[in-house]
C-alpha positions in Angstrom: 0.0 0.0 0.0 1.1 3.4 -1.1 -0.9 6.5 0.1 -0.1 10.0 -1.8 -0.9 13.5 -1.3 -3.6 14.6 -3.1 -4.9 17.6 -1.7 -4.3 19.3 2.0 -7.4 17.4 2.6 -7.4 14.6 0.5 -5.4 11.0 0.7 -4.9 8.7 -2.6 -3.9 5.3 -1.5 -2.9 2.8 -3.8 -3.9 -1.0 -4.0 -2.4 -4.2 -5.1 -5.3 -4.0 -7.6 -8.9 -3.4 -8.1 -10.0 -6.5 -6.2 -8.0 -5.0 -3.2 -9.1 -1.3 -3.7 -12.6 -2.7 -3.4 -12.1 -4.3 -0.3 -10.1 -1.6 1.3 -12.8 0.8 0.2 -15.6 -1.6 2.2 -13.3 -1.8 5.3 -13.2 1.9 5.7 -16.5 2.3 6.2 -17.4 4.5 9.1 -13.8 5.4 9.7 -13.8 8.6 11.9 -12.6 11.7 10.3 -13.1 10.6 6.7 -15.7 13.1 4.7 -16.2 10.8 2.0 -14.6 8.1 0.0 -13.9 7.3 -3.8 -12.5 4.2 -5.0 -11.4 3.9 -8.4 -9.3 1.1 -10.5 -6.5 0.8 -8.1 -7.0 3.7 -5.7 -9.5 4.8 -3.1 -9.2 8.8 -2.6 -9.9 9.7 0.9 -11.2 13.0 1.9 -11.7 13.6 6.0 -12.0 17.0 7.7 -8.9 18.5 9.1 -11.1 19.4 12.1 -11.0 16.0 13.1 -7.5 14.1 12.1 -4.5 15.2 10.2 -3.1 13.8 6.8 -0.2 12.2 8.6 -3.3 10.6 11.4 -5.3 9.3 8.8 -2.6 7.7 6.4 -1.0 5.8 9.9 -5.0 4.2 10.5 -5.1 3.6 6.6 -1.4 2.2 6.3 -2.4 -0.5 9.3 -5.6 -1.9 7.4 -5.8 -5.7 6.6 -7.9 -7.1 4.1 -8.1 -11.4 4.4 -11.2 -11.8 2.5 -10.8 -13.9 -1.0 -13.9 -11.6 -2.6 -15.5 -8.9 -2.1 -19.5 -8.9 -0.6 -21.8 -8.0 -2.6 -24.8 -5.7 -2.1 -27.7 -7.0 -4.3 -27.9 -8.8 -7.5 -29.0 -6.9 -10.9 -29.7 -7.9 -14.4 -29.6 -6.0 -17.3 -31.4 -6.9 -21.0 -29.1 -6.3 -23.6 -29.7 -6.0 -27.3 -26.1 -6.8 -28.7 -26.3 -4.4 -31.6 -23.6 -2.1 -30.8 -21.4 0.2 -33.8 -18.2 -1.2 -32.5 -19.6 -4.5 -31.7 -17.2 -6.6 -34.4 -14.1 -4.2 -34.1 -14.1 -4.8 -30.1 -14.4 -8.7 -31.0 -11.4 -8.3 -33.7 -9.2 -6.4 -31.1 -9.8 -8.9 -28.6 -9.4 -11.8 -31.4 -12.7 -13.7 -30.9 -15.9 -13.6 -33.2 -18.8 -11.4 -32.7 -20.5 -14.6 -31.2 -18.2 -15.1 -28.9 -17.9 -11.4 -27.2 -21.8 -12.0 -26.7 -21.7 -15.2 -25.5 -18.5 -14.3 -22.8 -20.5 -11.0 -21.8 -23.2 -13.0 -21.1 -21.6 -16.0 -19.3 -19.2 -13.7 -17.2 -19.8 -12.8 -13.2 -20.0 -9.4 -13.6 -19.9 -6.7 -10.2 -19.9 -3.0 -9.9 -16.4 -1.9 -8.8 -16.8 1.6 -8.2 -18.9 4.3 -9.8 -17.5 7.5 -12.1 -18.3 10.0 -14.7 -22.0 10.5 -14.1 -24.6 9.3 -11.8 -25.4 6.5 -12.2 -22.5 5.0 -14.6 -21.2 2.2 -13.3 -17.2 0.7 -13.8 -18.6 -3.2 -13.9 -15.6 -5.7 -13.8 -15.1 -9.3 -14.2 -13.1 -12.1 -13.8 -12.8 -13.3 -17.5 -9.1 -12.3 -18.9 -11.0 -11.3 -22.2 -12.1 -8.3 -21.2 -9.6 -5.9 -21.7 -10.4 -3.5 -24.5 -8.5 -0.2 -25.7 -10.9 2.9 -25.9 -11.9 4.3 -29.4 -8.9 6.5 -31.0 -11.4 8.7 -31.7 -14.1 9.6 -29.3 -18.2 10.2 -30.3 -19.6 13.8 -29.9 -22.7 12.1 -28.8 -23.5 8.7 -27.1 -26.6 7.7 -26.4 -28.3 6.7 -23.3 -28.5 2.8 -22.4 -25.4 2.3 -24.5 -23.6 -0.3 -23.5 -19.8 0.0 -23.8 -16.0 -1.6 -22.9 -13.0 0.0 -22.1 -10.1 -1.3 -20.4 -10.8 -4.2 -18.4 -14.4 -3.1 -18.1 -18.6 -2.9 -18.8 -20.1 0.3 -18.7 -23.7 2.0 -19.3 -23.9 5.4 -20.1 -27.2 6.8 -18.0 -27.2 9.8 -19.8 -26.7 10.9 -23.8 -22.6 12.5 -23.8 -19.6 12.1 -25.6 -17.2 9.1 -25.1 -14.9 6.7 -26.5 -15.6 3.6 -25.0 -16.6 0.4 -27.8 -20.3 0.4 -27.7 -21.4 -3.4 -28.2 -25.3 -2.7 -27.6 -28.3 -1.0 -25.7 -30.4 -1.5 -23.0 -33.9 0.3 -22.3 -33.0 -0.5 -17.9 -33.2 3.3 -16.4 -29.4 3.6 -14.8 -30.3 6.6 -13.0 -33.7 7.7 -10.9 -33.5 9.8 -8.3 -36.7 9.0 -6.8 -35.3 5.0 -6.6 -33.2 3.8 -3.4 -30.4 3.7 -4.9 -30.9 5.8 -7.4 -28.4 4.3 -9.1 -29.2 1.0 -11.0 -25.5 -0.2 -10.8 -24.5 0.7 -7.3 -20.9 -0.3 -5.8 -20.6 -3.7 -4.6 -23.8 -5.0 -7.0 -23.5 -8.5 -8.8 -24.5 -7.8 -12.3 -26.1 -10.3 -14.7 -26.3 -9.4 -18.6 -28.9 -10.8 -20.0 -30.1 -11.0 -23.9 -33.2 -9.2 -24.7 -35.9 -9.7 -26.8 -35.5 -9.1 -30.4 -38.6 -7.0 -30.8 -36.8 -4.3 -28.5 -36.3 -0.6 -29.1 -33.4 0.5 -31.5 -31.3 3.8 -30.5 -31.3 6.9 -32.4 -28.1 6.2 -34.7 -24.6 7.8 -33.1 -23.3 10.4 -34.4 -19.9 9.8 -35.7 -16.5 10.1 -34.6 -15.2 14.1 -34.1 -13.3 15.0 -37.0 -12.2 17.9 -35.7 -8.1 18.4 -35.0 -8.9 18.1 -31.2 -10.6 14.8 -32.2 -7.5 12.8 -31.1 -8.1 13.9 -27.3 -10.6 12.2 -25.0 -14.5 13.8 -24.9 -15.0 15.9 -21.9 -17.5 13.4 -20.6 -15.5 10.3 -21.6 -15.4 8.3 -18.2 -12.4 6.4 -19.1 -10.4 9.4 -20.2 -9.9 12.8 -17.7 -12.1 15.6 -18.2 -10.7 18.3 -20.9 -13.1 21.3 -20.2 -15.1 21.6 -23.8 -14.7 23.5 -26.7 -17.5 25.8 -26.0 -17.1 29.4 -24.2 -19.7 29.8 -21.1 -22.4 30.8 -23.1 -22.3 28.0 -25.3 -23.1 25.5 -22.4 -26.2 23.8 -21.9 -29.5 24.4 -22.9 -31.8 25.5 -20.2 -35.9 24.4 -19.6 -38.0 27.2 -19.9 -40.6 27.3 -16.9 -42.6 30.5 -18.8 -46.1 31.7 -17.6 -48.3 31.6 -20.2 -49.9 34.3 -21.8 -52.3 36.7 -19.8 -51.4 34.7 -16.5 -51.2 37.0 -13.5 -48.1 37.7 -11.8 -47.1 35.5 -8.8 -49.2 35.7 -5.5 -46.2 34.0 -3.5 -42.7 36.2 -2.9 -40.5 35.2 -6.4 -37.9 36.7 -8.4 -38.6 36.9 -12.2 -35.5 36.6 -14.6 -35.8 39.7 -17.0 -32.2 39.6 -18.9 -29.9 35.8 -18.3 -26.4 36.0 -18.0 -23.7 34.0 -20.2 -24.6 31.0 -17.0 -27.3 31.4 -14.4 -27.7 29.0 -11.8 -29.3 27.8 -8.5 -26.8 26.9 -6.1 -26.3 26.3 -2.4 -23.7 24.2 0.2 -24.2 21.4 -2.6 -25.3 17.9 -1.8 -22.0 16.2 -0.4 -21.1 12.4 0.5 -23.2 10.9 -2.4 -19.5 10.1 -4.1 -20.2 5.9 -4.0 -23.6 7.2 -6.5 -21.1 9.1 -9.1 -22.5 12.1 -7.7 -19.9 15.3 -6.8 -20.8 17.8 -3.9 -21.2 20.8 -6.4 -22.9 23.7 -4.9 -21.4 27.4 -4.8 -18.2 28.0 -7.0 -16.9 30.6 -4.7 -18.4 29.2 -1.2 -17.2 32.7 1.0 -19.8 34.5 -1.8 -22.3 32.3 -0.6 -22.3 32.5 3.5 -21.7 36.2 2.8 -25.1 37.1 0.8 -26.8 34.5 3.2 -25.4 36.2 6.4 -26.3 39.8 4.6 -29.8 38.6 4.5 -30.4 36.8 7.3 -30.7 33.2 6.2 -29.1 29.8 6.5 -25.2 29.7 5.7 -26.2 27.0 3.4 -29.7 28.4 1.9 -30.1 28.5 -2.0 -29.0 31.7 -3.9 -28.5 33.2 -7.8 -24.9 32.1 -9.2 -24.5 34.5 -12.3 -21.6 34.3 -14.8 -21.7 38.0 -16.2 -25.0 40.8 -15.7 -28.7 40.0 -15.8 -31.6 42.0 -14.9 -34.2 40.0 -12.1 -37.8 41.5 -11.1 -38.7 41.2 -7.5 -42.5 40.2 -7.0 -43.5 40.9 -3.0 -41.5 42.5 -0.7 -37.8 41.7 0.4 -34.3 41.9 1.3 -31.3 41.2 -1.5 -27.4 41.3 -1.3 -25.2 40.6 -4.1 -21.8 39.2 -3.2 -19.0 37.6 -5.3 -18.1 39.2 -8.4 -18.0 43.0 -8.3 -19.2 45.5 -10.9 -22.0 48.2 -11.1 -25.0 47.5 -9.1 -28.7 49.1 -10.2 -32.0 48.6 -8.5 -34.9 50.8 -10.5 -38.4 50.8 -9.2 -41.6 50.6 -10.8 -41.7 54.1 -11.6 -38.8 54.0 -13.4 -36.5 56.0 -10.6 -33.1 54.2 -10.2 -30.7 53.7 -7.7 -27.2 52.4 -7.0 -27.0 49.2 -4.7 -23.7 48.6 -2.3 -22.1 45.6 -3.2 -22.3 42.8 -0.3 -24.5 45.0 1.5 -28.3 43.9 2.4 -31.1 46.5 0.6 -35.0 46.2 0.6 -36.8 45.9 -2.7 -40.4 46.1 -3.0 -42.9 44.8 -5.7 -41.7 45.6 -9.0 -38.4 46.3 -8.5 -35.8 45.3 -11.0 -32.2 44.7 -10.0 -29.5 45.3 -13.1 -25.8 44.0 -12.4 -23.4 45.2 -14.7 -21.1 43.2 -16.7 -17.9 42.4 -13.6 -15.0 44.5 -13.3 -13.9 42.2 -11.1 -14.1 38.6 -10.1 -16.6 36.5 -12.8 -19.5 35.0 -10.4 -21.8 37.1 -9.1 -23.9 35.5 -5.7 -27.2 36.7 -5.3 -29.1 36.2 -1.7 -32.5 37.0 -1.3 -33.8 36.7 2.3 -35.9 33.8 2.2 -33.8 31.6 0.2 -34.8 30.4 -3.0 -37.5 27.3 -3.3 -36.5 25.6 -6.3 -36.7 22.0 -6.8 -34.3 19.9 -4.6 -32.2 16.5 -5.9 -30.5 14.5 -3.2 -31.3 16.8 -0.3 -29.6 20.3 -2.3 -30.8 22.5 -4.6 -27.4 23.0 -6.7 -27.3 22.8 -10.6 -24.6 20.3 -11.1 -24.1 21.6 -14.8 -22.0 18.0 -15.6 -24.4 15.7 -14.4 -27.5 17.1 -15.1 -28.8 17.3 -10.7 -30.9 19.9 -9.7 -32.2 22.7 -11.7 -31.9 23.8 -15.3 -29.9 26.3 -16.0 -32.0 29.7 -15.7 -33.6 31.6 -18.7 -35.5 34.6 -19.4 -39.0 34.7 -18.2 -38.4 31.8 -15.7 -39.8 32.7 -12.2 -38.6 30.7 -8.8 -40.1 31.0 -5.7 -38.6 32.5 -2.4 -38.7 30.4 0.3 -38.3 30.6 4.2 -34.6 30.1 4.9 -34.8 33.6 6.6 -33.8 32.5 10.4 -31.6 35.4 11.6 -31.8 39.7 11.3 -30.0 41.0 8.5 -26.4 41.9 8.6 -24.9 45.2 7.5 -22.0 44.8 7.8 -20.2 43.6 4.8 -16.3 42.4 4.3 -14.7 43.6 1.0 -12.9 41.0 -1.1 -10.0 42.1 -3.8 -11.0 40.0 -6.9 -8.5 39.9 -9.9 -9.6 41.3 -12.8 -8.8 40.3 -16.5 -5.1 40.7 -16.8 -4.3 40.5 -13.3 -2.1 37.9 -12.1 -3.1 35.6 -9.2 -1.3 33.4 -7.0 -2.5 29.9 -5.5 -1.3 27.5 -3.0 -1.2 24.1 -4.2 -0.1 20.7 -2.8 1.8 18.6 -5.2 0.5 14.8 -5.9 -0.7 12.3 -6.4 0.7 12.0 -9.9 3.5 14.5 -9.8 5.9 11.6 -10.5 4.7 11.0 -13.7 6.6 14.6 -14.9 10.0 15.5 -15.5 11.8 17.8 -13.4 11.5 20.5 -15.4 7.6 20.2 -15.5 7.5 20.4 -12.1 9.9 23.6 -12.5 7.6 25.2 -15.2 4.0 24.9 -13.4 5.4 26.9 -10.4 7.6 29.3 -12.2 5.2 29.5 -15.5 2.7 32.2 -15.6 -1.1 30.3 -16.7 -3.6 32.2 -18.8 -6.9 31.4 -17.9 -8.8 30.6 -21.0 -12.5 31.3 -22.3 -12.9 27.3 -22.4 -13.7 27.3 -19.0 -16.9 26.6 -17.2 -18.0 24.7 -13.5 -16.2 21.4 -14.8 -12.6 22.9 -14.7 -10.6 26.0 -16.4 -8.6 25.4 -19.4 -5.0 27.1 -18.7 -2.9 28.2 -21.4 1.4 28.0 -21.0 4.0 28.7 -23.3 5.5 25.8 -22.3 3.5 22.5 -22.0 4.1 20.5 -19.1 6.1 17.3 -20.3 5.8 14.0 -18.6 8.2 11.1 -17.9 5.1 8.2 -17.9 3.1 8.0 -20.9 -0.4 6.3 -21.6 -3.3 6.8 -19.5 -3.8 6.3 -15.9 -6.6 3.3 -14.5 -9.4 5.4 -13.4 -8.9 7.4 -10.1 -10.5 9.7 -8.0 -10.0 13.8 -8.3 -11.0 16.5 -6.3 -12.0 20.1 -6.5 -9.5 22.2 -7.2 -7.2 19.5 -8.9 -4.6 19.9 -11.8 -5.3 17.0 -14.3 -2.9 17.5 -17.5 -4.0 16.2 -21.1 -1.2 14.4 -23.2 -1.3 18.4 -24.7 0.7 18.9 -21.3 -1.8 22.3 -20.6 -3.2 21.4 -17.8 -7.0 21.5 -16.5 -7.9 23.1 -13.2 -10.9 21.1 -11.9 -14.1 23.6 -10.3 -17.0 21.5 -8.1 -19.0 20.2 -11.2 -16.0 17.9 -12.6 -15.8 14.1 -12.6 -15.6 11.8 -10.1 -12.8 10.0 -11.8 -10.6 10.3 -14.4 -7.6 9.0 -16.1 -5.2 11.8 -17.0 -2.7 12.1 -14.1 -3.7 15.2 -11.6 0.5 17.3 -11.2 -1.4 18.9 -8.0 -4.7 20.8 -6.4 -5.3 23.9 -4.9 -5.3 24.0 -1.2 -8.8 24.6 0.1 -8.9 28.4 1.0 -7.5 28.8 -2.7 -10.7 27.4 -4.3 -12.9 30.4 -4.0 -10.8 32.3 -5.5 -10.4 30.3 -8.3 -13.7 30.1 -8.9 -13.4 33.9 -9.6 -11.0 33.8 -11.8 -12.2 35.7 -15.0 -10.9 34.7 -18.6 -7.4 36.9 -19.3 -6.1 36.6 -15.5 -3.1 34.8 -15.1 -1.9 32.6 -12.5 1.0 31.4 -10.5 0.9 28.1 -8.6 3.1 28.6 -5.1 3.7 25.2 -3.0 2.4 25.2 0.1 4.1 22.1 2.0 2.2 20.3 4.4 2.4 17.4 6.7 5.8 15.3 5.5 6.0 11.4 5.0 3.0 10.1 3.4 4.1 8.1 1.3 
């Protein structure tokens, strides 16, 4: 057993092998101290709160663990119906060397479990115990996968829950639901599951066509929501994300009878966000919530509510309409602040400071002179839908609600449990152009560079890019970082904050709605108080990564 660094709050330790990780992962069940828990092919990443043990603690309790049990326990028994119709169906036979037939047949006859859970909610990494299985991903991954597909890569079965990209060899379909949140679990292939795949009927649905490989120069590089691959924050700039569900009133409708705020003008990314819905890791699912967490308390503390009550994260200006009386702060991001009343008289609004509206009102913010997120809190706290006990829009895995649009109206609830607070603490923000520095921790993967690598991300200045979003921020270097270990890492755990580097050697800095897993090695993470910051980090500020050195000797 190895155990790395891989945050200040964060342990990787490394297993004999999957069979081992598993059982490791089971045995640290209820382990004081640990937050949460993420195994992955070889690994289990353990996160515990620094409140209640120390790195060096935690990896002497870990270190001393024995495992003596031949096979893992299982949790319940599944079975999925398969129609084995998949694109890549003969190719995956051919790389294996086996007929078509045969693939089936083995897929079929093979004890199957769910060793750990990744991506996406719901998608689970099924492994068995025939040698067989062991299948390269695409060279090229799909723009668009659908839902149900069934797929292999590496030594592993997989189902995608949801439509994405991804470059696993699709050998069929299935019409099983993978994820429901309103099931217990929600996930169809939970961790620890015995999985049976089973051939279904011939009359069964058929799957839109897949779209076909990217042709695109980037093509080469794994899809941002490739579960065997790392994440590689999209192509897209902010505004090009995803679509949103319009919740309209119709035509002639009266205005709402209940407290709500009415979204006049979006912004490039408006969301509904609060503490986020941590410790559902074991379900694919990340913690999400709040980019920029010290935004949040601070426009809930402004108005009076819970620390952790749902608020307005906007990416750029918007214009909202108030309907009822209230109290509003805006945190986060600064830039000009504008509340005009129905009479068409207008105002400027403090920033972080608690202010009254009335009904009518409309509250402009200006596009941010500095920072990139604004928070709004509106006393009350918002009543939107809730997934998994939290109302955050985890933009990656689809949890929570849709991304906000214009003429959209959500409810204000009754988070409201304290008297407003004036008094409000001013934050410097960078600006575009500015240059930032962050505290990192080096590990778990920092072996996998060369010397100089390791030299250039700490002495490099980083442009942060417009491909950014809640997954991660692209960074830009005039020198790539260069490793010593090619190829691609068995899937492990990453946390927020993380710095996971393509084969293109610019690296990705992971925000709260990035995988679970990935398998492009992470150089380093940002130590906790660094994240909020980061989060505010607008495109054309540059950064420079300082190593904070913490507890000695892990590993």
């Amino acid at each position: 057993m190895r155990i790395l660094t891989a945050s200040d709050r964060t342990l990787l330790v490394e297993a004999a092998d999957l069979d081992e990780a598993m059982r490791l992962n089971l045995a640290w069940d209820g382990l004081p101290g640990v937050v949460e828990r993420i195994p992955g092919a070889r690994t289990v990443l353990v996160r515990f709160d620094p409140l209640r043990t120390s790195a060096a603690a935690l990896a002497e309790v870990l270190s001393a663990t024995r495992v003596d049990a031949e096979h893992v326990p299982h949790t319940r028994e599944v079975a999925v119906p398969v129609h084995y119709d998949g694109e890549d169906l003969a190719e995956a036979a051919g790389l294996l060397g086996v007929s078509a037939e045969e693939l089936v047949n083995r897929h079929l006859a093979a004890d199957w479990q769910v060793a750990f859970s990744g991506f996406a909610p719901g998608f689970g990494y099924v492994v068995s115990g025939d040698p067989l299985f062991d299948v390269p991903r695409r060279s090229s991954p799909r723009t668009r996968v659908p839902a149900g597909s069934v797929a292999l890569a590496g030594q592993f079965t997989g189902v995608y829950p949801r439509e994405s990209p991804g470059g696993w060899q699709l050998i069929g379909h299935t019409d099983a639901v993978m994820w429901d949140i309103d099931r217990d679990p929600p996930a169809l292939l939970s961790p620890g599951a015995l999985v049976r795949f089973e051939r279904a009927g011939r009359e069964g649905l058929r799957l839109p066509a897949v779209a076909q490989p990217v042709s695109s120069p980037a093509a080469s590089q794994p899809a941002l929501n490739d579960p065997q691959a790392g994440s590689s924050v999209g192509g897209g700039s902010l505004s090009e994300r995803s679509e949103s569900k319009r919740v309209e009133r119709a035509e002639g409708e009266s205005k709402p009878s209940a407290p709500s705020v009415e979204i006049i003008r979006p912004s490039l990314q408006l969301l509904v966000q609060d503490a986020g819905r941590p410790g559902h890791a074991a379900l694919g699912v990340s913690a999400s919530g709040a980019a920029d967490r010290t935004a949040l308390r601070d426009a809930n503390r402004a108005v009076g509510n819970e620390i952790a009550a749902a608020v307005l994260e906007s990416v750029g200006g918007l214009t909202l309409r108030f309907h009822g009386d209230g109290v509003v702060a805006v945190t986060g991001a600064i830039g000009e602040l504008t509340l005009t009343d129905a009479g068409g008289l207008t105002r400027s609004i403090p920033h972080g400071a608690p202010f009254a509206t009335v009904d009518g009102d409309e509250l402009t913010l200006g596009h941010p002179s500095h920072g990139l997120r604004y928070v709004i809190g509106i006393r009350g706290g918002l009543a939107a839908a809730s997934a998994l006990g939290s109302r955050a829009s985890d933009t990656l895995a689809g949890l929570g609600p849709d991304p906000l649009a214009a003429g959209d109206v959500v409810d204000i609830g009754d988070a409201a449990r304290h008297a407003v607070d004036p008094v409000a603490t001013p934050r410097e923000l960078p600006a575009s152009g500015d240059l930032v520095e962050l505290d990192i921790t080096l590990g778990p993967r920092d072996d996998w560079f060369t010397a100089s690598a390791l030299d250039t991300l700490t002495t490099q200045e980083w442009l942060v890019t417009p491909r950014s979003d809640r997954v991660g921020i692209r960074l830009q270097g005039d020198v790539p970082l260069e490793r010593t270990t090619q190829g691609e890492l068995p899937s492990e755990g990453a946390v927020t904050g993380a710095i996971q580097v393509p084969p293109d050697g610019q690296p990705v800095l992971f925000l709260p709605d990035h995988p679970l897993t990935g398998g492009y090695p992470i150089i380093g993470a940002l130590t906790d108080r660094c994240l909020d910051l980061a989060a505010q980090l607008p495109p054309g500020a540059r950064i420079r990564f300082r190593i904070s050195r913490i507890e000695e000797g892990l590993s």
